[in-house]
C-alpha positions as CSV (number, residue, x, y, z in Angstrom):
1,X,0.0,0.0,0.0
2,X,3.1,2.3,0.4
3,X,4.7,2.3,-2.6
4,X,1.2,2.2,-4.5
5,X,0.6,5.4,-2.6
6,X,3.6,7.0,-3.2
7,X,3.3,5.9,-7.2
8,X,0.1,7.9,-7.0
9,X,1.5,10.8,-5.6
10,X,4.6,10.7,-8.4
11,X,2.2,10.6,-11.1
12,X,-0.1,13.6,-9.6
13,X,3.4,15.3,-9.7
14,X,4.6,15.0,-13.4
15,X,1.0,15.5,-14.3
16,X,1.2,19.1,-12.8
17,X,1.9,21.8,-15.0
18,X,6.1,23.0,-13.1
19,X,9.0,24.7,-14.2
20,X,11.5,22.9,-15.8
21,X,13.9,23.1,-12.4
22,X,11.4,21.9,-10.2
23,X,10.8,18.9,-12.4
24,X,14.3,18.2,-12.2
25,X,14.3,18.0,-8.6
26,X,10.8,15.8,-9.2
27,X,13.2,13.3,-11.3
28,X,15.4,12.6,-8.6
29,X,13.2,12.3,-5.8
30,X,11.8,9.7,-8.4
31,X,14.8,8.3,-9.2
32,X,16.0,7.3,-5.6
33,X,12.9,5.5,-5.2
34,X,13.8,2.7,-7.3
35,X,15.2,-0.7,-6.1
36,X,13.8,0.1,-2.7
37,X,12.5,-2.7,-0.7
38,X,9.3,-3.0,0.5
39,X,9.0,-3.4,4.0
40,X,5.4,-5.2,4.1
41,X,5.7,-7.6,1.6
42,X,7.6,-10.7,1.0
43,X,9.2,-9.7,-2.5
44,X,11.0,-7.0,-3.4
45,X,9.2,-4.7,-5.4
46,X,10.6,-1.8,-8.0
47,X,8.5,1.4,-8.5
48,X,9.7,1.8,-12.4
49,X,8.8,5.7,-13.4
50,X,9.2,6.7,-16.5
51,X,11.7,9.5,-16.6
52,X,13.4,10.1,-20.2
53,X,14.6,13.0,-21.4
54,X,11.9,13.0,-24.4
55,X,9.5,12.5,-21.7
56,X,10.6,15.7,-20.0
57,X,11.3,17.5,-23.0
58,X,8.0,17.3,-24.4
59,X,6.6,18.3,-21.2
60,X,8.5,21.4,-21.5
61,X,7.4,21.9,-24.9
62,X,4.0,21.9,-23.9
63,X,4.6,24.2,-20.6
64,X,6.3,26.6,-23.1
65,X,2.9,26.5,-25.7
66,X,0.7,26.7,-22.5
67,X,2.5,30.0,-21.7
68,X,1.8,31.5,-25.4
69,X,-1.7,30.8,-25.4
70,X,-2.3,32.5,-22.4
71,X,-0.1,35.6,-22.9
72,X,-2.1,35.8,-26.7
73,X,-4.7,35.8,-24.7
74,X,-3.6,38.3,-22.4
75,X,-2.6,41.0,-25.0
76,X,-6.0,40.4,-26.9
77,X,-7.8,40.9,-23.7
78,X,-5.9,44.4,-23.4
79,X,-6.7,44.9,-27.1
80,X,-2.7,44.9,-27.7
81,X,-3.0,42.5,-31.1
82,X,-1.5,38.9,-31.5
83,X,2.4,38.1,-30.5
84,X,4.8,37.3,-33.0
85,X,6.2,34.0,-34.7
86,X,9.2,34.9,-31.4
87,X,7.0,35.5,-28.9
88,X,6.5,39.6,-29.2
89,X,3.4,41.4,-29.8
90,X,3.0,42.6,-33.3
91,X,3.2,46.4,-34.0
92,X,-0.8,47.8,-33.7
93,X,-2.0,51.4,-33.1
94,X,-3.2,49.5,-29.7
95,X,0.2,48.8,-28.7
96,X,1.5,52.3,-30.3
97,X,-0.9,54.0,-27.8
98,X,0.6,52.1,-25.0
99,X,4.3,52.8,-26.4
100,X,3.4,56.6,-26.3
101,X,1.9,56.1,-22.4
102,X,4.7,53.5,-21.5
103,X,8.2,54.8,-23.2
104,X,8.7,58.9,-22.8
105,X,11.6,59.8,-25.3
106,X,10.2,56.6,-28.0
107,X,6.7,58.4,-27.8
108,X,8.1,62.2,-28.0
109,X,10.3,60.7,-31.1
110,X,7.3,59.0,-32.2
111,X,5.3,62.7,-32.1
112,X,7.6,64.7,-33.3
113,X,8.5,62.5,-36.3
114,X,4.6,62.6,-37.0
115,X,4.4,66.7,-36.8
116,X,7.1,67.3,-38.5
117,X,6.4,65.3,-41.6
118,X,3.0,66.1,-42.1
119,X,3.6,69.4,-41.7
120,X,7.3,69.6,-43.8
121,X,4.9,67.9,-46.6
122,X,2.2,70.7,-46.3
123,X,5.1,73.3,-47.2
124,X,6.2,71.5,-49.7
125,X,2.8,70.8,-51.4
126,X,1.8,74.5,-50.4
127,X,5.5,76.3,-52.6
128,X,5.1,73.2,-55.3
129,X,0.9,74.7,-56.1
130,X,1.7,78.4,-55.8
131,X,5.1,78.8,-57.8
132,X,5.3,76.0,-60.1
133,X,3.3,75.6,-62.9
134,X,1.4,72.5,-64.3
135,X,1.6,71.1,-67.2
136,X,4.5,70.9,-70.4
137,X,7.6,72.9,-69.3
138,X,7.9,76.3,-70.4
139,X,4.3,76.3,-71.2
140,X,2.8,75.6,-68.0
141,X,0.0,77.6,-66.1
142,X,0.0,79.1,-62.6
143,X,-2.3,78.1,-60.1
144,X,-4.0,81.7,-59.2
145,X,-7.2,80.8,-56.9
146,X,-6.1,80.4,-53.7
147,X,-9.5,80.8,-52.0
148,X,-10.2,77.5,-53.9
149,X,-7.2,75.8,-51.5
150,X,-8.8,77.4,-48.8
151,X,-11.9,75.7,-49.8
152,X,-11.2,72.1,-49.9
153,X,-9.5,72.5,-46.8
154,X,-11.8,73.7,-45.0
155,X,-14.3,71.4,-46.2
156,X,-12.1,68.1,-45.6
157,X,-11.9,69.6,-42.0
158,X,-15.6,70.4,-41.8
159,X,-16.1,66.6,-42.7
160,X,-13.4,65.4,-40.1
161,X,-15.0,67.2,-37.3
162,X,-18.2,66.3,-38.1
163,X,-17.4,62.4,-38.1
164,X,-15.2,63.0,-34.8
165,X,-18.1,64.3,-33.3
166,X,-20.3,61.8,-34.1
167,X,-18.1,58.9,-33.2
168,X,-17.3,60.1,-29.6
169,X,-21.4,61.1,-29.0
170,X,-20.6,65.1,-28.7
171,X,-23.2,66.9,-29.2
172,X,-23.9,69.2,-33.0
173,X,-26.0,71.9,-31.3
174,X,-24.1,75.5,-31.6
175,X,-23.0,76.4,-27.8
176,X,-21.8,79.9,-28.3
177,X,-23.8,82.1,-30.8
178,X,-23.7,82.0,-34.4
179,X,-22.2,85.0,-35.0
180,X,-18.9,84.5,-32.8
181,X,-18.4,81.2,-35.3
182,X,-18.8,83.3,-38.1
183,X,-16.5,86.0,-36.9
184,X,-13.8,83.7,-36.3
185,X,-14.1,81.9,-39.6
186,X,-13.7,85.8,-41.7
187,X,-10.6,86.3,-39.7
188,X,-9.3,82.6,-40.5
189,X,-10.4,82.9,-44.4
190,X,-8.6,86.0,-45.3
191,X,-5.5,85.0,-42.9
192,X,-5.4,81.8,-45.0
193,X,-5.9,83.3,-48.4
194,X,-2.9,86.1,-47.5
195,X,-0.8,83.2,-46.2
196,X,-1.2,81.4,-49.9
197,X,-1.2,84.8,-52.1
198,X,2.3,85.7,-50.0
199,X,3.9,82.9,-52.1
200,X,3.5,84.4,-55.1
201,X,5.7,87.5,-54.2
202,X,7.9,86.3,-51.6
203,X,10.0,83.2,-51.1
204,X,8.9,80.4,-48.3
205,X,11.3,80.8,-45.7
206,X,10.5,84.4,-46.0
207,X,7.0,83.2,-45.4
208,X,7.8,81.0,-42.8
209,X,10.0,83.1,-41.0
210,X,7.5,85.8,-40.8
211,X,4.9,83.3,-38.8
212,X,7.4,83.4,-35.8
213,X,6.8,86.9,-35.4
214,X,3.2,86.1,-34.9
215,X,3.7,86.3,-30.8
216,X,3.7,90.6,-31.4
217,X,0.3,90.6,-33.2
218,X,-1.1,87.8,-30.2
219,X,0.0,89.8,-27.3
220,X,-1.5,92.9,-29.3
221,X,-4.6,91.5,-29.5
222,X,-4.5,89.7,-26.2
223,X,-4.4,92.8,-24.5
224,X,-7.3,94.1,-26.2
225,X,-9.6,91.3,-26.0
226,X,-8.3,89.3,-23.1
227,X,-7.1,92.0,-21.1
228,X,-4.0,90.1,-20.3
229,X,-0.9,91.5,-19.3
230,X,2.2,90.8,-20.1
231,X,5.9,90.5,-18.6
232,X,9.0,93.1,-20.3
233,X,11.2,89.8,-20.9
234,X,8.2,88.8,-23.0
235,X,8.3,92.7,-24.7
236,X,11.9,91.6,-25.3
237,X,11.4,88.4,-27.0
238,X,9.0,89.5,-29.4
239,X,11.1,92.8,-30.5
240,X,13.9,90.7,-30.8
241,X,12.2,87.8,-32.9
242,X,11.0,90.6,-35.3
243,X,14.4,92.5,-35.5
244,X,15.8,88.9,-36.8
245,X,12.8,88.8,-39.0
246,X,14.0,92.2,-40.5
247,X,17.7,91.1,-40.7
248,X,16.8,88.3,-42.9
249,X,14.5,89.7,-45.0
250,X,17.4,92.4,-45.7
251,X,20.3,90.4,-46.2
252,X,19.1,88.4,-49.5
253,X,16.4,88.6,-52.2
254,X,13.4,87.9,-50.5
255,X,11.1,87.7,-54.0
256,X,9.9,84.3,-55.4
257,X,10.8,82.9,-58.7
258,X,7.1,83.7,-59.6
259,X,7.1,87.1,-58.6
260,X,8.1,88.6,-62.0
261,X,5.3,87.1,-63.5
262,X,2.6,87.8,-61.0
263,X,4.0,91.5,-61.0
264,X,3.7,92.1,-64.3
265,X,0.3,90.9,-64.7
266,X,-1.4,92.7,-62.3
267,X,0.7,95.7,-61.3
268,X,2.0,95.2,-58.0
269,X,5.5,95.1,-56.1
270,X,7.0,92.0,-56.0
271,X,8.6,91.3,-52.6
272,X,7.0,94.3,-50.8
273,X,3.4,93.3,-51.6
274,X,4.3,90.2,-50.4
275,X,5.5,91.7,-47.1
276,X,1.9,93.8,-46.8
277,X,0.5,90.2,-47.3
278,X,2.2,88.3,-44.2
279,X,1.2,91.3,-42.0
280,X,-2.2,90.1,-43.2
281,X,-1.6,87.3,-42.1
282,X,-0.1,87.9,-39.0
283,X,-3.0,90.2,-37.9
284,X,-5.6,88.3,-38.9
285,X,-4.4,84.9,-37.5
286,X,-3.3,86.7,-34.2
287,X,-7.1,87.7,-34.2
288,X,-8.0,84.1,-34.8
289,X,-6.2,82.4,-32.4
290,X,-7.2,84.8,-29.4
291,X,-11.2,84.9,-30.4
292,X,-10.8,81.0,-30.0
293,X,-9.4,81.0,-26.6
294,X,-12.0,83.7,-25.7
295,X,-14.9,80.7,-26.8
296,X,-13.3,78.3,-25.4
297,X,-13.3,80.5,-22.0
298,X,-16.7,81.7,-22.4
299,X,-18.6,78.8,-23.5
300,X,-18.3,75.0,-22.9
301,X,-17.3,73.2,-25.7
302,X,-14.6,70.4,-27.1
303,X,-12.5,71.6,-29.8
304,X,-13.7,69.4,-32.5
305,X,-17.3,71.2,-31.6
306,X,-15.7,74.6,-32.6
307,X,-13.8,73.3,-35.2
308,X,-16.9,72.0,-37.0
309,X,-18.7,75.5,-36.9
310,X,-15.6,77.3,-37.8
311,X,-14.6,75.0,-41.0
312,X,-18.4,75.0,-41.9
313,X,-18.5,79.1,-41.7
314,X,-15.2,78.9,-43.4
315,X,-16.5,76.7,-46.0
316,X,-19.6,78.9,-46.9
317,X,-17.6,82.0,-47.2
318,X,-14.8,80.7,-49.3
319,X,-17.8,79.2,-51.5
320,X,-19.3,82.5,-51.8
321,X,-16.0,84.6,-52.3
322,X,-15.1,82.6,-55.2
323,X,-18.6,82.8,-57.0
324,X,-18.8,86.3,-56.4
325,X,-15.0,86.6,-58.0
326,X,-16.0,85.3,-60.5
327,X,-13.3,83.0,-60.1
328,X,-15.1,79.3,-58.9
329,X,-15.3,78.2,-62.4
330,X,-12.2,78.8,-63.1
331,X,-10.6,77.5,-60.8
332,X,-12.9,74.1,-61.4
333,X,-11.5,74.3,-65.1
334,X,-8.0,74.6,-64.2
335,X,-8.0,71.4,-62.2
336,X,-9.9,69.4,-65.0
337,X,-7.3,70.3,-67.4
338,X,-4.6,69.7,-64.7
339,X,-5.4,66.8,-62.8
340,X,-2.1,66.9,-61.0
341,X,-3.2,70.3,-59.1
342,X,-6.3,68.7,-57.2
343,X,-4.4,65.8,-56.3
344,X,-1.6,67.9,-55.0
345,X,-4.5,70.4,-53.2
346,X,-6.3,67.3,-51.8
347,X,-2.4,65.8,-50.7
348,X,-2.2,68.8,-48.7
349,X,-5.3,69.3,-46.8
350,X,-5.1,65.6,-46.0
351,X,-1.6,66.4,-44.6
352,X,-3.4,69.3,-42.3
353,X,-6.2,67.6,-41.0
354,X,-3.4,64.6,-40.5
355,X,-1.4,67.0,-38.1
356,X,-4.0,68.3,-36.0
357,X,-4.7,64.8,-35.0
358,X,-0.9,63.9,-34.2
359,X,-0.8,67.7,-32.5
360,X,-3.5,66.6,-30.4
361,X,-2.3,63.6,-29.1
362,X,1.5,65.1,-28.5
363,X,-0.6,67.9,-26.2
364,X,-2.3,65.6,-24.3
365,X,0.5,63.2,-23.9
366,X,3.7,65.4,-23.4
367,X,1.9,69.0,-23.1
368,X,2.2,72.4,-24.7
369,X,5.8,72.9,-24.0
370,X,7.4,69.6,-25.6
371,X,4.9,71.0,-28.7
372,X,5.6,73.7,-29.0
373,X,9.4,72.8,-29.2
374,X,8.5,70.3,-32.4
375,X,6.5,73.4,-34.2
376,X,10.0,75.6,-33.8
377,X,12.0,73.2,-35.0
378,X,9.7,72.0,-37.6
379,X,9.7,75.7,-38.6
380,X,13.4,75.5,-38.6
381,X,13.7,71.5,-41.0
382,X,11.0,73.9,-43.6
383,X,12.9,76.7,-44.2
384,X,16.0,74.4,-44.5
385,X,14.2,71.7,-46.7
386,X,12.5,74.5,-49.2
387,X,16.0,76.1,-49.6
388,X,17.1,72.9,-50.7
389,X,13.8,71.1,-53.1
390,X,13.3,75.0,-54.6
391,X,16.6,76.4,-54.7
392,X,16.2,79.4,-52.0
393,X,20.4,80.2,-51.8
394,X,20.4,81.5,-47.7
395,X,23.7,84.2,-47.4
396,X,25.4,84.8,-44.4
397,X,23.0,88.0,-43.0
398,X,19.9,85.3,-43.7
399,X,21.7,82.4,-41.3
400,X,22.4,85.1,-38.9
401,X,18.3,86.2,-38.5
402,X,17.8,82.7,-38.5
403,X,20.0,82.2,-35.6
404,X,18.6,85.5,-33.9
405,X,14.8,84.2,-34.6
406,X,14.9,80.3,-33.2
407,X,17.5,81.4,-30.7
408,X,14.8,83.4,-29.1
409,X,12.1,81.0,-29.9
410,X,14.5,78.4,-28.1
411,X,14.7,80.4,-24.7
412,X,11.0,81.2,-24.6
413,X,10.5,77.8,-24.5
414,X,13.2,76.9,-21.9
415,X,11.7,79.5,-19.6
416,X,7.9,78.5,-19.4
417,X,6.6,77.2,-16.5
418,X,5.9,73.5,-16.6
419,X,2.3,72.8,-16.9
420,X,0.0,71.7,-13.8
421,X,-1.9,69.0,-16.3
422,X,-1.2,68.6,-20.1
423,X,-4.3,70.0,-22.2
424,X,-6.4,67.2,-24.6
425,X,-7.9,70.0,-26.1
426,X,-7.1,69.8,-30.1
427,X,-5.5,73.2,-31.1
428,X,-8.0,74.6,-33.9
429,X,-7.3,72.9,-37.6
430,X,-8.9,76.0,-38.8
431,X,-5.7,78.0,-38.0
432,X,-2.7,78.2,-40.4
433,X,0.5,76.8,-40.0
């Protein structure tokens, strides 16, 4: 009855699921029992256990599977995809999400990577529409209709917002009132359109550049809207931005290639209309931004909500501009007989509505300060990458500016206050970049 017993319990053992070193010591116990006599009967009896290797191999094998199955299971459970053929879970935006909560520098790579591509690709697709022209070199047509730009990217943002909102169950009904949309939306339309027309009289670094002098016309406006005040260093920061604005725009040619032509068809200075154009821009855009914080203040609302009343405001007006132009149906005509333009317009609102999403996520992951690093140095990789794709020589006044400008940039950054809570609220895609 002893050794029957004790054969019982040996099988229970190697039946049970162990590591590998515990069966080993299993084996031995095992091992030591044979050839021992039994003390209640008169024959000796041998317990014989079977202990190859093959025997213990396969149970590891199947120890090993057991594990799989259940860590599969595991990661589907947390919606992290399947594992590998080696045991690691396969690349899904699931287990990209978790990388971006998990791994800080991988996931501020990750972002910055995404922002500054999309957005490198908008310049580029923004220069290649304005001064090159489609179709047989040397015979080619310019693109002219700008507010036609303006509205298919307005409407492929209108459409995103809309579906956003619908997906995450906000609600469509207008919180703030209709005219504070439609306010908003002007100022966006004719920032956007001065933005575009600046490339016909002015080269895009000069264009870009000029964007990082928008902190003068925000404070400008901040103080007269807002009320807000603001510190001398800041005062500082912005003269100092805008005097290595000036220093770059003095030191080399700041006209486009396609200035000449544009000049001489419709009368006006090359490079200096272009300059009238950015502070356009500049004004207008400052006015933008600052109304949008006042609705978001005032009124409560997620930013995809204002976003779809801005772009759908935006839309209508760029729709009625152009008929009222006289310029819809030509612009319609243009891009039938160039079907490379409205594949290189719909290329680049794709890019902008792409951005805000990835600009979104960075903020809510990493904060304003880690973005707003990316958008100075993204600034910084499109002035460098235009000079290079369109041929924009920098001389030795224009890398000094540049130096003056994102030195600044730099500091303001490395002086702001870190952030009680990062903000999830998406920064407007109706803004220009």
């Amino acid at each position: 009855h002893e050794w029957k017993g004790e054969l019982k319990r040996t099988a229970a053992t190697l039946a049970t699921p162990r590591s590998s070193a515990r069966r080993r010591r299993t084996r031995t116990r095992t091992s030591g029992m044979n050839g021992r006599k039994s003390t209640e009967g008169e024959h000796d009896v041998h317990v014989n256990v079977p202990c190859s290797s093959y025997d213990y191999n396969h149970a590891d094998h199947a120890d090993d599977e057991t594990r799989r199955v259940k860590r599969e299971q595991s990661f589907s459970k947390q919606g992290l995809g399947k594992l590998s053929s080696v045991g690691r879970p396969k690349f899904s935006l699931a287990y990209a999400r978790q990388l971006l909560d998990t791994n800080y520098y991988a996931g501020v790579a990750l972002c910055a990577a995404g922002i500054i591509g999309t957005l490198v690709c908008y310049g580029i697709l923004q220069e290649r529409i304005m001064t090159i022209p489609y179709g047989e070199k040397g015979r080619g047509n310019y693109f002219k209709y700008s507010l036609f730009i303006v509205l298919l990217n307005r409407f492929l943002t209108c459409c995103t917002a809309f579906v956003t909102c619908v997906v995450k169950g906000e609600g469509l009904k207008p919180v703030a009132p209709l005219y504070a949309y439609a306010g908003v939306s002007i100022s966006n339309v004719v920032a956007t359109s001065c933005q575009y027309e600046a490339l016909k009289y002015v080269t895009f670094p000069v264009q870009t550049l000029a964007k990082t002098a928008k902190m003068v016309p925000v404070m400008l406006w901040g103080t007269v809207i807002l009320l807000k005040s603001y510190s001398w260093k800041e005062y500082v920061m912005a003269l100092a931005v805008t005097g290595g604005c000036s220093l770059f725009l003095l030191s080399g040619d700041a006209s486009s290639k396609v200035s000449k032509v544009v000049s001489s068809d419709s009368g006006l200075g090359g490079s200096a209309y272009g300059g009238l154009l950015m502070l356009g821009y500049l004004g207008f855009d400052g006015f933008t931004s600052t109304f949008q914080e006042k609705l978001f203040k005032g009124f409560e609302m997620s930013s995809h909500h204002q976003v779809l009343y801005i772009t759908m405001f935006s839309t209508t007006f760029a729709f009625i501009s152009l008929v009222l132009s006289n310029t819809l149906f030509p612009a319609i005509t243009f891009v039938f007989a160039y079907p490379r333009c409205i594949i290189d317009i719909l290329l680049l609102s794709s890019t902008a509505v792409t951005s805000q999403f990835i600009i979104a996520g960075t903020i809510k992951h990493y904060g304003a300060l880690v973005f707003a690093t990316i958008m100075t140095t993204r600034q910084f990789v499109s002035i460098l990458v235009s000079s290079i794709l369109f041929a924009h020589p920098l001389v030795g006044g224009q890398w000094l500016g540049l130096l003056v400008v994102f030195g600044t940039l730099y500091m303001k950054i490395a002086q702001r206050k870190k952030p009680a809570k990062p903000s999830s609220q998406l920064p407007s895609s109706s803004s220009s970049k």
